[in-house]
VMD Tcl script that draws the C-alpha trace (Angstrom):
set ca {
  {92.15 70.60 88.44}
  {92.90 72.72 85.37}
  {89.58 72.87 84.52}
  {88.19 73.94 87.85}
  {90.73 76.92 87.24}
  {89.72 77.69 84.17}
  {85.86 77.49 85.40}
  {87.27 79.75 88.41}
  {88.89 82.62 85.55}
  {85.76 82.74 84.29}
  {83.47 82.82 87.19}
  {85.26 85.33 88.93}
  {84.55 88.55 86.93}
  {81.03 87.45 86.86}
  {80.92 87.60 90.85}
  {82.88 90.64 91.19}
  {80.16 92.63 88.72}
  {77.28 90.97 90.64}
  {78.19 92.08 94.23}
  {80.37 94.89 95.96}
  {83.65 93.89 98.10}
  {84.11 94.98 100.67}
  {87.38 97.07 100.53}
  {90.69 95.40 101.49}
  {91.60 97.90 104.00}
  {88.64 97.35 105.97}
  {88.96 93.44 105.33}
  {92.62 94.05 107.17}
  {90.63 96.04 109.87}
  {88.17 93.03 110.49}
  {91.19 90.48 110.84}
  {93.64 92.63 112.63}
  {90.63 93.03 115.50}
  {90.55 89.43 116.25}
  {94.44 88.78 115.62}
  {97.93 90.49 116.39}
  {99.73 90.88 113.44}
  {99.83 92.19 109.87}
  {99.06 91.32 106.23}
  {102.17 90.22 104.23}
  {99.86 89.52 101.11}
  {96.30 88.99 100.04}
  {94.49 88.22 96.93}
  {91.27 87.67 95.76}
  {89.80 84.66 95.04}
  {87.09 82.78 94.00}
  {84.80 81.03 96.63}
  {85.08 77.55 97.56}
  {82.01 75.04 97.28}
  {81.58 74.48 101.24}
  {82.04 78.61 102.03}
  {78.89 80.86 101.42}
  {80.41 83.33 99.33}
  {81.38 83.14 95.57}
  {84.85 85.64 96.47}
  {86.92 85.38 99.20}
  {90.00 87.46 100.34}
  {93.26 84.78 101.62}
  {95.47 86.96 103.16}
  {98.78 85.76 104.90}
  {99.17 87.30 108.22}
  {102.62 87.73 109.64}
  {102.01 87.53 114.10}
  {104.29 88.80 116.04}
  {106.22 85.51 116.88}
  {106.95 85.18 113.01}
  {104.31 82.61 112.32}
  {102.16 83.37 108.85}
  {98.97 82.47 109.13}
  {96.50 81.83 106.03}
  {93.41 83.42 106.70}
  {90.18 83.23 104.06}
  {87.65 86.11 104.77}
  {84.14 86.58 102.72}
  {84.79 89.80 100.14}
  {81.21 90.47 100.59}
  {80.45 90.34 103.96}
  {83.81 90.23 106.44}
  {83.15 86.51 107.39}
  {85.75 84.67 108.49}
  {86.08 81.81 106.76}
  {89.16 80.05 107.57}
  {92.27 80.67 109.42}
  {94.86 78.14 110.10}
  {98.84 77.82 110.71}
  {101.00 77.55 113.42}
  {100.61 80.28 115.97}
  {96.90 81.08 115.11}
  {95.38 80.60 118.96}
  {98.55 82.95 120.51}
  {98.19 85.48 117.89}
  {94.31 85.73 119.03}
  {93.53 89.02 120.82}
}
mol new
graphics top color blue
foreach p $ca { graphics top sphere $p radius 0.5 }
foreach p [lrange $ca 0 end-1] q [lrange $ca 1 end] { graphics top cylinder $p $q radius 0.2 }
display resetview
């Protein structure tokens, strides 16, 4: 596991020079169209081996009934990649 973070510290700036992100205010555009809600916190990180990006934004989503979600979007491309928690089909617009 350490290792794979270590491989991930270096791998990271490596993607980030090799492709644009998209911008996190538009990435909290994309989610906030398909979900009620708002970002609490988000980060960047690096792409996991079953996604088709090599960065991904995880942002936790606060919905209006108080339930965070965790939701994994492509930083190159808006993809959704994941979202999961409790709440996640009410919170859907």
């Amino acid at each position: 596991m350490m290792r794979r973070a270590a491989l991930a510290l270096l791998v990271l700036p490596l993607a980030l020079a090799a492709q644009p992100l998209l911008p996190l205010p538009r990435v909290v555009e994309i989610v906030a169209e398909r979900y009620h809600g708002r970002m609490i916190e988000a980060r960047v990180v690096p792409g996991r081996d079953d996604e088709e990006t090599s960065v991904a934004y995880e942002l936790r989503w606060l919905t209006p009934a108080n339930d965070v979600l965790r939701i994994r979007v492509s930083a190159t491309d808006g993809g959704m990649l994941l979202v999961e928690g409790s709440g996640m089909i009410a919170a859907r617009k």
